[in-house]
VOTOR-376230 format. One record per atom (N, C-alpha, C): residue in one letter; atom name; chain; residue number from 1; x negated, y negated, z negated. Coordinates in Angstrom, 1 decimal, decimal comma, always signed. Example, Ala and Ser with C-alpha at 12.3 -4.5 7.8 and 13.67 -1.06 7.14 Angstrom:
<sites>
(A; N; A; 1; (-13,2; +5,7; -7,8));
(A; CA; A; 1; (-12,3; +4,5; -7,8));
(A; C; A; 1; (-13,2; +3,3; -7,8));
(S; N; A; 2; (-12,8; +2,2; -7,1));
(S; CA; A; 2; (-13,7; +1,1; -7,1));
(S; C; A; 2; (-12,9; +0,0; -7,9));
</sites>
This chain:
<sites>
(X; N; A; 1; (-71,6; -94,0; +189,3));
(X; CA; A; 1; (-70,3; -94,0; +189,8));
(X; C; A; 1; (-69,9; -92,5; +190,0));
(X; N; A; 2; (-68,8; -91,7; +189,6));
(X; CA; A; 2; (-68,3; -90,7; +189,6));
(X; C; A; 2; (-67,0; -90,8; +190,2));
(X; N; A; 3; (-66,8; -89,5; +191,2));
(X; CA; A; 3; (-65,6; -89,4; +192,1));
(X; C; A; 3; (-65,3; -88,1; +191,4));
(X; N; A; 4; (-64,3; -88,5; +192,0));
(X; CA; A; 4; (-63,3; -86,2; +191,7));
(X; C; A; 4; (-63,3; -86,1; +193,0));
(X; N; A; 5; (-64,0; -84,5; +193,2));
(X; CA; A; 5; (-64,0; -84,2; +194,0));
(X; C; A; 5; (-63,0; -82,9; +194,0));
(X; N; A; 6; (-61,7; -82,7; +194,2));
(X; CA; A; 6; (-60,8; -81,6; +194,1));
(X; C; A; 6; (-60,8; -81,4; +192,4));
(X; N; A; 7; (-61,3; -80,5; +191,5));
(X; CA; A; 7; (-60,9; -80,3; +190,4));
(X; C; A; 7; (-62,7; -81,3; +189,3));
(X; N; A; 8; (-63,5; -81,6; +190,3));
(X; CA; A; 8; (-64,7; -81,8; +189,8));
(X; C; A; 8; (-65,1; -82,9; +190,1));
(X; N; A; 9; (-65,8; -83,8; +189,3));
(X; CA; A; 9; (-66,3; -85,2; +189,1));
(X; C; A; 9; (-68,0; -84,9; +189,6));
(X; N; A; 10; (-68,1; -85,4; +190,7));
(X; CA; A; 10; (-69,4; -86,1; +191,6));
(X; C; A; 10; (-69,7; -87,2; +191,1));
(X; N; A; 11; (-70,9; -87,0; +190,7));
(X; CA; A; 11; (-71,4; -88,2; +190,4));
(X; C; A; 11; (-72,4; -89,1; +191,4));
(X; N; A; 12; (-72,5; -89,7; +192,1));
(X; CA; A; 12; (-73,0; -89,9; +193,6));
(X; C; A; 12; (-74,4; -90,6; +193,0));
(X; N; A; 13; (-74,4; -91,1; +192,1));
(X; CA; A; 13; (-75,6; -91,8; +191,9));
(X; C; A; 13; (-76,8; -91,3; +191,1));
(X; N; A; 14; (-76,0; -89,5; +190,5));
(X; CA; A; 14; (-77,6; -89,0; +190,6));
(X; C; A; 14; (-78,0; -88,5; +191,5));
(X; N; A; 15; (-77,2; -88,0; +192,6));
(X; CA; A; 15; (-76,8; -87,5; +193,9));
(X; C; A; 15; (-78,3; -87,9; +194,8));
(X; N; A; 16; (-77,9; -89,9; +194,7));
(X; CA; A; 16; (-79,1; -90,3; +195,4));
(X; C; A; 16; (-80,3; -90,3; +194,8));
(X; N; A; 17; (-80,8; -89,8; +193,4));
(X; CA; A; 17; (-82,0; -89,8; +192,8));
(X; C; A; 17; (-82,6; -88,3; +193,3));
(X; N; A; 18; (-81,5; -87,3; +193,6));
(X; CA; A; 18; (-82,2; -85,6; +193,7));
(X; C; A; 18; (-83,2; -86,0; +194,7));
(X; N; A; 19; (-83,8; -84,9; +194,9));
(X; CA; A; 19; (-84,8; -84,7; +195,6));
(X; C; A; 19; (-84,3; -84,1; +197,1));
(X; N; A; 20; (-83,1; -83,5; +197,1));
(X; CA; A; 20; (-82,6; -82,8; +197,9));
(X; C; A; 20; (-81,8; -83,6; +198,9));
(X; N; A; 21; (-81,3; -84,9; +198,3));
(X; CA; A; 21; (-80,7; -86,5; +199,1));
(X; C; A; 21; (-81,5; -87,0; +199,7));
(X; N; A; 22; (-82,9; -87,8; +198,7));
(X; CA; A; 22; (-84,5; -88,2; +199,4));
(X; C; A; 22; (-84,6; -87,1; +200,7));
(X; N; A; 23; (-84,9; -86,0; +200,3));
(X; CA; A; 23; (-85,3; -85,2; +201,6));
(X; C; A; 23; (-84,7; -85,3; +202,9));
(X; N; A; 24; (-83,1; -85,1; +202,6));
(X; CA; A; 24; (-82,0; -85,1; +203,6));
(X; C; A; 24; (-82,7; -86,6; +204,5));
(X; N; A; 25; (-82,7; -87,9; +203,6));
(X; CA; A; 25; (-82,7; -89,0; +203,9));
(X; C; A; 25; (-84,0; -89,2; +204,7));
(X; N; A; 26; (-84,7; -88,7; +204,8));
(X; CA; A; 26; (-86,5; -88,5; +205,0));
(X; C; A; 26; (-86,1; -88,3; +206,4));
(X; N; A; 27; (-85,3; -86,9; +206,4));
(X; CA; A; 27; (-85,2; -86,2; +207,6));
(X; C; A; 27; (-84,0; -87,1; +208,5));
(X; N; A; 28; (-83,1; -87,8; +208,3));
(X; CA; A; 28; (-82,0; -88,6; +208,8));
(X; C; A; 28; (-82,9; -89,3; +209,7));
(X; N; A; 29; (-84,0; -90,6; +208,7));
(X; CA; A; 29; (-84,9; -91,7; +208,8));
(X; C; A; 29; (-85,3; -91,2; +210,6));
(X; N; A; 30; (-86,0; -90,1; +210,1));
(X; CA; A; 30; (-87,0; -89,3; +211,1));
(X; C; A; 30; (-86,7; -89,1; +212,6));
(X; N; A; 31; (-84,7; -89,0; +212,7));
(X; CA; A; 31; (-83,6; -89,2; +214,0));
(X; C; A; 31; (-83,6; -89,8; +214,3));
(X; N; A; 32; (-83,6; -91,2; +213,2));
(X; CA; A; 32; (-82,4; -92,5; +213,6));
(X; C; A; 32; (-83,4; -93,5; +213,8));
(X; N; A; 33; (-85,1; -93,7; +213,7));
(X; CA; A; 33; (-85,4; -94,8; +213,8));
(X; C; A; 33; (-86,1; -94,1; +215,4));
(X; N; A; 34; (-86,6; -93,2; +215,4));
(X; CA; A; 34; (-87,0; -93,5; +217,1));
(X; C; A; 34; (-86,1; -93,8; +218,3));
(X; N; A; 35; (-85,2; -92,7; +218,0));
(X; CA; A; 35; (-83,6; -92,9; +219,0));
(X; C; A; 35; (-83,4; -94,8; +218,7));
(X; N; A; 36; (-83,6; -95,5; +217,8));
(X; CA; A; 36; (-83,1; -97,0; +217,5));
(X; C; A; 36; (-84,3; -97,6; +218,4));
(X; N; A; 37; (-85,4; -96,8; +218,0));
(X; CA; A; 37; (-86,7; -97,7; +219,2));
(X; C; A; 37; (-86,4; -97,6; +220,7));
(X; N; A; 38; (-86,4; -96,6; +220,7));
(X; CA; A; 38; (-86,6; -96,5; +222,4));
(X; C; A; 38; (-85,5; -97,0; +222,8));
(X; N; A; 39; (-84,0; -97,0; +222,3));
(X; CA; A; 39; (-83,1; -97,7; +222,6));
(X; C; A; 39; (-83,6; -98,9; +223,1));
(X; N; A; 40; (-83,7; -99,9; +222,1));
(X; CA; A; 40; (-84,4; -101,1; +222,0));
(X; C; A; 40; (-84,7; -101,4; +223,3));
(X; N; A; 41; (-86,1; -100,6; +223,3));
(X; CA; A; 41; (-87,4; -100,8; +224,7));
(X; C; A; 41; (-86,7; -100,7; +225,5));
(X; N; A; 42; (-85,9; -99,7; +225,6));
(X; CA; A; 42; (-85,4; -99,5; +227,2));
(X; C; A; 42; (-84,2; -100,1; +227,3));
(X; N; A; 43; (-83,0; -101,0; +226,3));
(X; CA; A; 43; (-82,8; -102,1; +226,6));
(X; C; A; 43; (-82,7; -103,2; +226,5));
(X; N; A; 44; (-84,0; -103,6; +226,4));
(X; CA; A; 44; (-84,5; -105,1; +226,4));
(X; C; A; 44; (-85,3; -105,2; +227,9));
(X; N; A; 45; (-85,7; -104,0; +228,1));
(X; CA; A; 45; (-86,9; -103,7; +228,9));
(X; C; A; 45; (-86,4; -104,6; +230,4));
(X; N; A; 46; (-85,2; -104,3; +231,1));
(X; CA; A; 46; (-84,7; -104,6; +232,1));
(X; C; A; 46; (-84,6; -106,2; +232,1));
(X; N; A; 47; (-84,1; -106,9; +231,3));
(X; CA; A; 47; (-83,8; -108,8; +231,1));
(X; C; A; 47; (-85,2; -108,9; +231,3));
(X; N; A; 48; (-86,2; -108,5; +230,3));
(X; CA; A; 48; (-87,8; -109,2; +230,4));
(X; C; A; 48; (-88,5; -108,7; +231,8));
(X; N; A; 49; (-88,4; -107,6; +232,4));
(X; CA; A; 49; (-89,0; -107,4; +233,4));
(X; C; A; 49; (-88,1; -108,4; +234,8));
(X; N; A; 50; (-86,9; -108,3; +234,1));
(X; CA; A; 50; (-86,1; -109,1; +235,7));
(X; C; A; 50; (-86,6; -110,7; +235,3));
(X; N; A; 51; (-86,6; -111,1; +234,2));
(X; CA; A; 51; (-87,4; -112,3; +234,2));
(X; C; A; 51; (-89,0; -112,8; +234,2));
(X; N; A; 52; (-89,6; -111,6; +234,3));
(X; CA; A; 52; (-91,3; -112,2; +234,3));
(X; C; A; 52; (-92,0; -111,5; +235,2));
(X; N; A; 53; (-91,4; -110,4; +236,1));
(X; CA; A; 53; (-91,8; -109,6; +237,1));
(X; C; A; 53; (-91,2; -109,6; +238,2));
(X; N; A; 54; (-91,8; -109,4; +239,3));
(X; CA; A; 54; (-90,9; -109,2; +240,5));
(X; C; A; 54; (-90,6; -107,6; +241,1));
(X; N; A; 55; (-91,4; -106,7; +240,4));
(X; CA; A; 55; (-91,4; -105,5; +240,7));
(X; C; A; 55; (-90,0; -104,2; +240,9));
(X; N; A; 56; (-88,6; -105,0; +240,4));
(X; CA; A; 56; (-87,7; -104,6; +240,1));
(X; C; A; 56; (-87,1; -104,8; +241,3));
(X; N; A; 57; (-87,3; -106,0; +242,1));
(X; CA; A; 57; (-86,4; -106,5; +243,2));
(X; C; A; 57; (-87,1; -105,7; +244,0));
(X; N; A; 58; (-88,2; -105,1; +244,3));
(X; CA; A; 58; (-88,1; -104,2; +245,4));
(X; C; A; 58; (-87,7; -103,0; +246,1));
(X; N; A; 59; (-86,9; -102,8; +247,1));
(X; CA; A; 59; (-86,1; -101,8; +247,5));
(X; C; A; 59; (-86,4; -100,4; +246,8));
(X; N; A; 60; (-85,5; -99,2; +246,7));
(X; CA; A; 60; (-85,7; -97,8; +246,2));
(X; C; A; 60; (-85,2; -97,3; +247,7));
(X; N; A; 61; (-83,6; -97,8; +247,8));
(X; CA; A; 61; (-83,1; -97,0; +249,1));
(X; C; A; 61; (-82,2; -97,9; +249,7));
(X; N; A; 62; (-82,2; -97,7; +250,7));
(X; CA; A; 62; (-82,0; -99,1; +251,5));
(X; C; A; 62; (-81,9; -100,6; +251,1));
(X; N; A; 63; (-80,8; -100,7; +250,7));
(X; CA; A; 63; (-80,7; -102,1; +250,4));
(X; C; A; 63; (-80,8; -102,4; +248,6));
(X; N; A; 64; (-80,6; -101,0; +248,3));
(X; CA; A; 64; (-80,3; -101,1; +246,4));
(X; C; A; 64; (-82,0; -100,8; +246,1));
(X; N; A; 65; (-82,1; -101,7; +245,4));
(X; CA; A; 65; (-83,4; -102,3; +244,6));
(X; C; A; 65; (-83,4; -101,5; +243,3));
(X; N; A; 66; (-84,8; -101,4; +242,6));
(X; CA; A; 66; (-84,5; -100,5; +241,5));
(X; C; A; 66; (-84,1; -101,4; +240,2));
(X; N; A; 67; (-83,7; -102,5; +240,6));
(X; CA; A; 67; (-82,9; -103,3; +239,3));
(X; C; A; 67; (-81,6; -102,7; +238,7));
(X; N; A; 68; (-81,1; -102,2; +240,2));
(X; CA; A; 68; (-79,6; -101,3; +240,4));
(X; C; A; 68; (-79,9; -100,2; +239,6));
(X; N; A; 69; (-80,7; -99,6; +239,9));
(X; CA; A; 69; (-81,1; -98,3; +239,5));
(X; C; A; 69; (-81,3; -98,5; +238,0));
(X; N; A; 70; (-82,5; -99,2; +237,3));
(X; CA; A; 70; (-82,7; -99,2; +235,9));
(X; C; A; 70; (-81,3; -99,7; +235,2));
(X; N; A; 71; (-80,4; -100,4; +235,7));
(X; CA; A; 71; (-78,9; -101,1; +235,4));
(X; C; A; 71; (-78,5; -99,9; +234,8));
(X; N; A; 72; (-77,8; -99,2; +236,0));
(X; CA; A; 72; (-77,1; -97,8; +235,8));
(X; C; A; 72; (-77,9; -96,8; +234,8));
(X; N; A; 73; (-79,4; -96,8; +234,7));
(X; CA; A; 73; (-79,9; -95,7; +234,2));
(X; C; A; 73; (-79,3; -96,1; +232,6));
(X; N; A; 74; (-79,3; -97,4; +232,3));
(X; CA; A; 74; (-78,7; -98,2; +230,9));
(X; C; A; 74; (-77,8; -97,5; +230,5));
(X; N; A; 75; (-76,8; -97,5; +231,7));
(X; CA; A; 75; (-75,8; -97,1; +230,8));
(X; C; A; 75; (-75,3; -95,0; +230,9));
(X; N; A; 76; (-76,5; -94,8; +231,5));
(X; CA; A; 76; (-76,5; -93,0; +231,4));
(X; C; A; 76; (-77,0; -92,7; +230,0));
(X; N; A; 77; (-77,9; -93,6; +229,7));
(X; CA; A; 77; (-79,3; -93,9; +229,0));
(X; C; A; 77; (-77,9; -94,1; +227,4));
(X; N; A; 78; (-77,1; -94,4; +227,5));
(X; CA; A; 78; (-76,5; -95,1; +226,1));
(X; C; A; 78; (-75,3; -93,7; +226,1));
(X; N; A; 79; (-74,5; -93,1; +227,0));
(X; CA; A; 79; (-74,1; -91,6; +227,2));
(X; C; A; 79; (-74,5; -91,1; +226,2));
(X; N; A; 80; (-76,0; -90,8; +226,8));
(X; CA; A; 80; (-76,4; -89,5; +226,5));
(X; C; A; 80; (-77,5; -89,5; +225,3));
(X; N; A; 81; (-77,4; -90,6; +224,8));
(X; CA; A; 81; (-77,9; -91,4; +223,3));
(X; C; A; 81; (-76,7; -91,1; +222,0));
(X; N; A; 82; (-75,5; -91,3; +222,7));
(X; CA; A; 82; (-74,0; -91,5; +221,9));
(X; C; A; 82; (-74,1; -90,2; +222,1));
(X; N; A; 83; (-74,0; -89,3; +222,7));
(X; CA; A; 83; (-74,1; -87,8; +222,7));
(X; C; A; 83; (-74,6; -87,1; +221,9));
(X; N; A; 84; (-75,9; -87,3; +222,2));
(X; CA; A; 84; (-77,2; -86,5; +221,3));
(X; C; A; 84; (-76,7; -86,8; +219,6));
(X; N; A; 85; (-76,5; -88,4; +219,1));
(X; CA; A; 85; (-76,0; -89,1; +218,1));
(X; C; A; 85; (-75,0; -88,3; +217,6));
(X; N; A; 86; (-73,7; -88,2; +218,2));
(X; CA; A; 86; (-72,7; -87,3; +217,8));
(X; C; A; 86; (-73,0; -85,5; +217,1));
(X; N; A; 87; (-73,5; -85,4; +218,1));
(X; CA; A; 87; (-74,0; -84,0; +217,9));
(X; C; A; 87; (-74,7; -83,5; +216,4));
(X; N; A; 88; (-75,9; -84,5; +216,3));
(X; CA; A; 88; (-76,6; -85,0; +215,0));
(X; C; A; 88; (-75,9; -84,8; +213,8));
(X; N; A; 89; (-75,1; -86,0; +213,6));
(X; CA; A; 89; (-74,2; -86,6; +212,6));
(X; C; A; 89; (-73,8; -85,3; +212,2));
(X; N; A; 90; (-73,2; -84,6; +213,5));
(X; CA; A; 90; (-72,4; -83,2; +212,8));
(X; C; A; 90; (-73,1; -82,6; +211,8));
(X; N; A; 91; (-74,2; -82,6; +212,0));
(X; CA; A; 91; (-75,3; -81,6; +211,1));
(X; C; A; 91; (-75,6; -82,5; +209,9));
(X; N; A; 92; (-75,8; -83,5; +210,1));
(X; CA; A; 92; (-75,9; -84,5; +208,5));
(X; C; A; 92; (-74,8; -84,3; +207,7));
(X; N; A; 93; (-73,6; -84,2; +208,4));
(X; CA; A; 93; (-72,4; -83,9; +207,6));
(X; C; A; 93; (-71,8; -83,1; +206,9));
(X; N; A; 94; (-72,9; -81,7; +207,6));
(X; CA; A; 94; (-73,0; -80,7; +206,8));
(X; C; A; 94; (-73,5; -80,4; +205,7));
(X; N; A; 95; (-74,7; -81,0; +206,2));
(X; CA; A; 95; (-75,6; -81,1; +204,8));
(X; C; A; 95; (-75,4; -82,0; +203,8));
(X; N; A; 96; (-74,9; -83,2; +203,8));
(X; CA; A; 96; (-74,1; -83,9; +202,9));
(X; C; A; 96; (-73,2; -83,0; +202,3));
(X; N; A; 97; (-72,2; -82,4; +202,6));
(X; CA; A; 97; (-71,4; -81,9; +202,4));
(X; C; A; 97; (-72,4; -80,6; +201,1));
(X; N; A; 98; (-73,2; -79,8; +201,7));
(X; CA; A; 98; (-74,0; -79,0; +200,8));
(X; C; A; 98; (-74,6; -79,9; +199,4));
(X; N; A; 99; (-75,1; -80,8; +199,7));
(X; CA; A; 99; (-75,5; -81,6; +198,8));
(X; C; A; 99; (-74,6; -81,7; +197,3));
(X; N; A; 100; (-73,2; -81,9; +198,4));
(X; CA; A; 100; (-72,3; -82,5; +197,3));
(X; C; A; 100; (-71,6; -81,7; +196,3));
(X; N; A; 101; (-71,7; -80,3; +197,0));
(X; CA; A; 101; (-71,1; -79,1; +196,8));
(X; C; A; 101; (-72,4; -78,4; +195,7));
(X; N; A; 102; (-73,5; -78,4; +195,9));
(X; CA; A; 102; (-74,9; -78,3; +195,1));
(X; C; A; 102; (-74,7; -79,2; +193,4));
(X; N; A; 103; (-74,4; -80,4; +193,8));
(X; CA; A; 103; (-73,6; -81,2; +192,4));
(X; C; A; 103; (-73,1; -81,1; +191,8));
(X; N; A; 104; (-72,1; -80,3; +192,3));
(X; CA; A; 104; (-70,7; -79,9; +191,9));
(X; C; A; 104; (-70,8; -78,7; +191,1));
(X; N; A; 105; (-71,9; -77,5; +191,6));
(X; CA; A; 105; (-72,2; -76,3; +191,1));
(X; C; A; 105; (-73,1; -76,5; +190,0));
(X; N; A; 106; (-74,0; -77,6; +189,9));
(X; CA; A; 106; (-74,7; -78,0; +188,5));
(X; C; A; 106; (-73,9; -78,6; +187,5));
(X; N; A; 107; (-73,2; -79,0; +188,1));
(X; CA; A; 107; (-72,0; -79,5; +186,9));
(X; C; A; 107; (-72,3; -81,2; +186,6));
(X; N; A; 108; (-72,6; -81,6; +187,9));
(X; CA; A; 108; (-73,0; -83,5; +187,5));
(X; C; A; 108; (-74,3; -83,4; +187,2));
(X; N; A; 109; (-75,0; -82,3; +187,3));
(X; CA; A; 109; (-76,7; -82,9; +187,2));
(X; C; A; 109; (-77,3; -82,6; +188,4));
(X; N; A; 110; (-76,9; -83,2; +189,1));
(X; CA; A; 110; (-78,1; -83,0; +190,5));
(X; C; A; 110; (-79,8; -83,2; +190,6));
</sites>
């Protein structure tokens, strides 16, 4: 599949055979599946412990229990996940962008 890119034809599908996409992708892989784990763990973690433990209902500070606490941490926890995420992407987009621009200077043979 070939696109025009401004005066020049990208061809995206040797694009994904270079070595220089693989690598990008290696390194993407290497962000996006732990940030996707720990996500996970930490929210699933709260439903299975409020249902097979009792360790959550017991007080932190006065009357709020650390159920409250891990609740709220969820949603700091998904913030500053969507944050970090944003921040990232910026720099994939760069380098995509290099990639495509690298294509472009070989003349369709990436």
């Amino acid at each position: 599949m070939a696109e025009s890119h401004g005066n020049n034809k990208v061809d995206y599908e040797r694009i994904v055979e270079s070595e220089q996409f693989k690598s990008f992708m290696k390194v993407k892989r290497k962000f996006i599946l732990p940030m996707t784990v720990f996500f996970l763990v930490f929210y699933f973690l709260l439903p299975i412990c409020t249902s097979y433990t009792t360790f959550l209902n017991t007080p932190a500070f006065g009357d709020i229990s650390w159920v409250w606490i891990f609740a709220v941490a969820q949603f700091v926890m998904t913030w500053v996940l969507c944050t970090i995420y944003v921040k990232k992407a910026n720099s994939f987009d760069e380098k995509v962008k290099a990639i495509i621009n690298d294509q472009i200077e070989k003349g369709g043979n990436a």
